[in-house]
N, C-alpha and C positions, 0 to 999 in steps of 0.2 A: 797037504793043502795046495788047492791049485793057483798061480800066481796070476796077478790082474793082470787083465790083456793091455796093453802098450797103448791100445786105443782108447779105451775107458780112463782108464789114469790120467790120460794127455786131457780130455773131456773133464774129468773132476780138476784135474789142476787149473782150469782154464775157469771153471765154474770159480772156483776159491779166487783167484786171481777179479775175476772180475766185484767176489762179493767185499773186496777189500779195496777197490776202485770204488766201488756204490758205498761203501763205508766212508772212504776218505770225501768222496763229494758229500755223503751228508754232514760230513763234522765242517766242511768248508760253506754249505750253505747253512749249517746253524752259525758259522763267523759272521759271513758276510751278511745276515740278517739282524743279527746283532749292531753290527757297525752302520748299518740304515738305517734302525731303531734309534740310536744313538746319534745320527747325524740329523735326523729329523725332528730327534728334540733339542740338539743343538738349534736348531733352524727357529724353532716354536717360542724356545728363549730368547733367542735374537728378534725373534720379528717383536713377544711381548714387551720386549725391553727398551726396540725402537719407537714401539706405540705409547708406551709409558710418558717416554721422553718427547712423545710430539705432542702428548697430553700436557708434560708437563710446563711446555713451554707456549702453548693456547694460553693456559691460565696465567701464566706470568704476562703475556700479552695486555691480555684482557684486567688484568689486572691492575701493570702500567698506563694504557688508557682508561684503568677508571679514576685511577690519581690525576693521570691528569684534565681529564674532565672536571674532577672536581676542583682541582687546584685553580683552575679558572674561572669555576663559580664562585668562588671565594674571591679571586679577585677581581669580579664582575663586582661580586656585591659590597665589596669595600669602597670600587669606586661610585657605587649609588647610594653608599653607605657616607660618603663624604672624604674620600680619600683623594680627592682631586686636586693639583696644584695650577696654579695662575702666577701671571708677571702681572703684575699695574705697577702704571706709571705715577710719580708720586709729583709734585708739586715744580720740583725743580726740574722734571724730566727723568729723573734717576729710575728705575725699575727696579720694583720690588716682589718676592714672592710672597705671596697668602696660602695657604693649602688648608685642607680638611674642616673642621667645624667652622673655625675662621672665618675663613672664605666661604662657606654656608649662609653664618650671619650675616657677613659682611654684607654677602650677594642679595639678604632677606632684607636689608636697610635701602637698596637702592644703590648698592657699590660707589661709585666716585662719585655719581652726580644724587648721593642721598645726604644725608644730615652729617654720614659720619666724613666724606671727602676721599681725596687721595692718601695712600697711606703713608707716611713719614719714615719708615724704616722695615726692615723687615722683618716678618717674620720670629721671634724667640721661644727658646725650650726654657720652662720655670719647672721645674721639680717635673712631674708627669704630666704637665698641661702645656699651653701655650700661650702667648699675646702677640697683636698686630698691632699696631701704634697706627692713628692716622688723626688727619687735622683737628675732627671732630670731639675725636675720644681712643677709647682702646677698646679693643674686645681679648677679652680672657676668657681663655677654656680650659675645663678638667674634667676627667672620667667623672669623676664626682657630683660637679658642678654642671653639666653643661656649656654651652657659649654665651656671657652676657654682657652688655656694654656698659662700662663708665664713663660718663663726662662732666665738663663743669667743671665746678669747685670741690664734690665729690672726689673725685679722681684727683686734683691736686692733693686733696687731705689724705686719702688712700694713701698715693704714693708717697708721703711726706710718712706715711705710718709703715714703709715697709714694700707696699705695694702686693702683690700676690706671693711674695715671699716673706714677709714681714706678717705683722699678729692678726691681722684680717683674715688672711687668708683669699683668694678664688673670691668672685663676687657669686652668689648665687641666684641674680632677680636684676632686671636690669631696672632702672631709676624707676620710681612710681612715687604717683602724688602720696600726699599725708596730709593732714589738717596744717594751712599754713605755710606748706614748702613741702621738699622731696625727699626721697630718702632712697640708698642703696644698699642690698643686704650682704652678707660677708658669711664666709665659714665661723667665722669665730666673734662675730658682730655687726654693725651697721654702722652709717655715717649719715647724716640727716643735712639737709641745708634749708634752714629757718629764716625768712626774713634777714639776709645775706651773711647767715653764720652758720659757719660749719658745724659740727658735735661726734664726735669718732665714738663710739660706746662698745668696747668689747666687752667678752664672755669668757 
């Protein structure tokens, strides 16, 4: 057998040598595609994960302003609601506060220059309602009851019974005629004033 010529051999060696170069660059460009595959859904994760979170924080936005939008209307309409407070000045000078139903009626009376005057004191909390005391009378108010006026001899017999703490209770009706004299109505009764006598009648 005759032996490969030194030229040929050197030619196949060179062939093999190269087909092991083209080997090794395809195992190197199946790496390197791999790892740009991979870096580009790293990228796709990052970019959904930052758009998530600039979604998520629109709606927290929008959100926050819509409380407080609302939180405004609400105390818009408390104060058209009657949640208002005022200073009047009372008789001696002293300033006193009125706020919310109170001061509604009060204002609905003709305030200092109406029947009821300047108020005498300010402002108190009776159980969940309130009173303004002033020259003329009192006005009392409760969730219940609304705001209504006592005066007179009514309101001394009231208070002599308790007052809006005591068995009456909150007036619910401010003074109205009856046959004969006046009467005021109570949670838990009336007071009448006849011909210049009082009559307390509870229930």
């Amino acid at each position: 057998m005759k032996g490969i010529p030194r030229r040929v051999a050197t030619t196949a060696a060179a062939v093999a040598t190269v087909g092991l170069v083209v080997a090794g660059c395809s195992d190197d460009n199946d790496t390197t595609s791999e790892s740009a595959y991979q870096s580009e859904t790293s990228a796709a994760e990052a970019a959904q994960s930052a758009a998530e979170s600039v979604v998520e924080s629109a709606q927290s936005a929008v959100e926050s302003a819509a409380e407080s939008a609302v939180g405004a209307a609400e105390s818009a309409g408390n104060e058209i609601a009657g949640d208002a407070t005022t200073v009047v000045a009372g008789p001696d000078g002293q300033e006193y506060e009125i706020s919310g139903a109170v001061l509604d009626k009060y204002n609905e009376t003709g305030g200092a220059a109406g029947p009821l005057g300047p108020p005498t004191g300010s402002q108190e909390s009776i159980g969940d309602g309130s009173i303004g005391e002033f020259e003329g009378g009192v006005i009392a108010w409760s969730p219940d009851t609304d705001a209504h006026i006592v005066g007179g001899e009514i309101r001394v017999a009231w208070e002599a019974a308790g007052g809006a703490a005591g068995e009456l209770g909150f007036p619910t009706s401010d003074e109205h005629p009856i046959p004969g004299g006046v009467q005021s109505d109570f949670e838990m009764g009336h007071i009448t004033f006849i011909d210049g006598r009082t009559e307390v009648v509870t229930e």
